[in-house]
C-alpha positions as CSV (number, residue, x, y, z in Angstrom):
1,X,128.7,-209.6,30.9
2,X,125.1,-211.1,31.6
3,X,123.6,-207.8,29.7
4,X,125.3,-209.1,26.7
5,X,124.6,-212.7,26.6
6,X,121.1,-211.2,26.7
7,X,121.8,-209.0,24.0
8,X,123.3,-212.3,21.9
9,X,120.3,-214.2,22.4
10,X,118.1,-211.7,21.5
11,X,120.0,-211.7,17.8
12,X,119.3,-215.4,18.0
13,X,115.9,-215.2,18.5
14,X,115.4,-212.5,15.6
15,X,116.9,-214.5,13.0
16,X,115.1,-217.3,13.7
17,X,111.9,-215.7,14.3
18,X,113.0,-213.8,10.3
19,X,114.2,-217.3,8.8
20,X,110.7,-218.7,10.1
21,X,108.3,-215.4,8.8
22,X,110.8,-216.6,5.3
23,X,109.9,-219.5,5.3
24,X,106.1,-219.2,5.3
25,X,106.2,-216.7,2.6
26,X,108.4,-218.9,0.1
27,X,105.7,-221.9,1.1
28,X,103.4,-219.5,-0.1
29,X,104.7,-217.9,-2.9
30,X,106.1,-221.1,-4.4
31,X,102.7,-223.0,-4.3
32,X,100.9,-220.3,-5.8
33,X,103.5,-220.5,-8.7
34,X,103.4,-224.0,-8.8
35,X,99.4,-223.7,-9.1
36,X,100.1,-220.7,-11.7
37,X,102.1,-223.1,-14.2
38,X,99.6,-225.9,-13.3
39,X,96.9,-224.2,-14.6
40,X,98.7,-222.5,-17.6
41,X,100.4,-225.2,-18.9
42,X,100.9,-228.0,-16.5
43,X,97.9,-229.7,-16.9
44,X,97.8,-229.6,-20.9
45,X,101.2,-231.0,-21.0
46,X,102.5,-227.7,-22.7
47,X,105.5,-227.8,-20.6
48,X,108.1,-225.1,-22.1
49,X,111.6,-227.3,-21.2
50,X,112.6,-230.1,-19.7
51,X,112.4,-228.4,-15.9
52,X,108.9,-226.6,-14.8
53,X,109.8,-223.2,-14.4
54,X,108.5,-222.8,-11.0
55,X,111.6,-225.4,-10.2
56,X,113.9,-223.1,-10.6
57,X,112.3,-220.5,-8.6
58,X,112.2,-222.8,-6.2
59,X,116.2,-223.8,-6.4
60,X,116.9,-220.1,-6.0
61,X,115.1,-219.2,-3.7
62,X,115.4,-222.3,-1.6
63,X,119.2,-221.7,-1.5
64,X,118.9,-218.5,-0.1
65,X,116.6,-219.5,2.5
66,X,118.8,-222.6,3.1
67,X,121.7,-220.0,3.6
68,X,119.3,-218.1,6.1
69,X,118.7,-221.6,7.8
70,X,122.1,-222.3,8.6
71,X,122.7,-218.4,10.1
72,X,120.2,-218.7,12.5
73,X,119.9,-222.6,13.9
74,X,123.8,-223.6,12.6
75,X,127.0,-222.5,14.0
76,X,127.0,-219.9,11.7
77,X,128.5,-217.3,14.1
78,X,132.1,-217.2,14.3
79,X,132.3,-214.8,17.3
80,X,130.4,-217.5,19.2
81,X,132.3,-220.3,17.8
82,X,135.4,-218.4,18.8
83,X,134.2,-217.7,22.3
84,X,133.6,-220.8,22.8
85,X,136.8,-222.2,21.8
86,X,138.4,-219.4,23.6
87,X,136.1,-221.3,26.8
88,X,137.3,-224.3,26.3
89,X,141.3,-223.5,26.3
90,X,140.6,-221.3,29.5
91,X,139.4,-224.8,31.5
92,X,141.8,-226.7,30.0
93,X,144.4,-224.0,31.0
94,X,143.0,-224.0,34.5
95,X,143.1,-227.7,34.9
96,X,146.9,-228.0,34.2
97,X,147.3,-225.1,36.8
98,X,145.9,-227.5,39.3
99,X,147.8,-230.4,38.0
C-alpha cells in the first residue's frame, strides 16, 4: 500500500511540474504575440476589431491551462476524492463500534 501512495504522488508531482513547464511557455508565447500586434498595428491605432487578437489567443489558451491548473493543484481526482470519503466513513464506522 505505501508503494502506491508513492506511485500517486509521483503523478502529482508530474502534473504540476507539466502545468508549470505550460505555464512558462504560454507567458512566453503570449507576450511575444502581444509585442507582434504591438508592433503591426497596435501602436498605429490600426486595430482590426473591437478585441486585439492576441486576446483571444489568450482566452483560449488560458482556459486550457486553467483546466490544467485545476487537475494538478485542485481536487480534480475523483479516485482520491473517493478514497478519501471512503476514509472518512471507515473512522466514523469505527467510532460507533466503540460506542
Amino acid at each position: 500500500m505505501e508503494n502506491n501512495r508513492d506511485e500517486q504522488l509521483w503523478l502529482v508531482a508530474k502534473k504540476r511540474a507539466q502545468f508549470k513547464r505550460h505555464l512558462a511557455v504560454y507567458v512566453v508565447v503570449i507576450v511575444f504575440l502581444w509585442g507582434v500586434w504591438w508592433f503591426t498595428a497596435g501602436q498605429y491605432g490600426r486595430s482590426t476589431g473591437p478585441v486585439p487578437w492576441p486576446a483571444w489567443a489568450m482566452l483560449g489558451w488560458g482556459l486550457g491551462l486553467a483546466f490544467q491548473y485545476f487537475e494538478a493543484y485542485g481536487d480534480g481526482d475523483l479516485k482520491s476524492s473517493t478514497q478519501r470519503e471512503y476514509e472518512k466513513l471507515k473512522a466514523q464506522e469505527q467510532q460507533n463500534r466503540q460506542l
